[in-house]
C-alpha positions in Angstrom: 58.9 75.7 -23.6 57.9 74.4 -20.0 53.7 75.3 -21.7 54.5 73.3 -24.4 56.0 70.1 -22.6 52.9 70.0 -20.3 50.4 70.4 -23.0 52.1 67.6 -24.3 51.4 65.7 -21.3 48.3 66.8 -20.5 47.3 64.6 -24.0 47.6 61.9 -22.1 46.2 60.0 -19.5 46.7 59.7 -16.4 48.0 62.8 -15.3 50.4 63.1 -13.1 52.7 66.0 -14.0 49.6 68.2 -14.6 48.2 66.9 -11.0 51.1 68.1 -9.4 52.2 71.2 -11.3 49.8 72.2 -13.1 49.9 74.2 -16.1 53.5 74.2 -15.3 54.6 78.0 -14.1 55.6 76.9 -10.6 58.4 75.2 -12.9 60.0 78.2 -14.6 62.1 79.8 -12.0 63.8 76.3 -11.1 64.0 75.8 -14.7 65.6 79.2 -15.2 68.1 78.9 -12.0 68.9 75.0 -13.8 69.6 76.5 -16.6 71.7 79.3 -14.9 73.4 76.7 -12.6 74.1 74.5 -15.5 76.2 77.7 -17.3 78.0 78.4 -14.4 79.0 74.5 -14.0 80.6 74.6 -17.6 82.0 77.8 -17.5 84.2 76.8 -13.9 84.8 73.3 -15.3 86.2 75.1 -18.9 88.5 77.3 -15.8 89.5 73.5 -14.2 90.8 72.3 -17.8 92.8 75.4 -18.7 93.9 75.3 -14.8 95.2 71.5 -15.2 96.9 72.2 -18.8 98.4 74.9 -17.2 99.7 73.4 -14.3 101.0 70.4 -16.4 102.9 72.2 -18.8 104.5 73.8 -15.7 105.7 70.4 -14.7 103.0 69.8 -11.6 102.3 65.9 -11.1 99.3 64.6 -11.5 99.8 63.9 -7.8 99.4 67.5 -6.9 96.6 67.9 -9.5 94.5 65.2 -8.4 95.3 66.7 -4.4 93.9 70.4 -5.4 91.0 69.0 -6.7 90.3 66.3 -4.2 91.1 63.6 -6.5 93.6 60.6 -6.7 96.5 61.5 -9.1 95.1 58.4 -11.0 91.4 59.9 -10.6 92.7 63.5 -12.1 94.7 61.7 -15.0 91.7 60.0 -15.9 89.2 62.7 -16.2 92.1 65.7 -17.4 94.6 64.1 -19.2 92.5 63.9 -22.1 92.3 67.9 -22.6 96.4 68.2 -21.3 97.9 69.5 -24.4 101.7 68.4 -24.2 
């Protein structure tokens, strides 16, 4: 996929990517470990919503929410309530 984008942009001129990457390999292990990290971000933030429906149904406050996660209460309603299932 990475080959493919830079021949793309090797088309073109100027050059820039292909100046500093080259044919583009040097890319695939970040791209991989992106790709990895951006799984892993999904997956806990999937564990965050079932975590906050769970709490909520239990009777926690968006108060304490918002506190576990670093947030405002008004901060943690806004980006949970959404997905709270009452």
């Amino acid at each position: 996929m990475v080959r493919k984008r830079v021949e793309l942009l090797d088309q073109g001129t100027p050059r820039p990517f292909v100046a500093a990457h080259g044919d583009g390999r040097a890319l695939l292990e970040p791209l991989r470990g992106l790709t990895a990290d951006a799984g892993e971000v999904r997956s806990l933030q999937a564990r965050i919503r079932s975590s906050v429906q769970q709490l909520r149904a239990g009777g926690a406050s968006w108060a304490v929410i918002g506190n576990a996660l670093g947030l405002t209460k008004q901060a943690a309603q806004q980006q949970y309530g959404r997905d709270v299932l009452l």
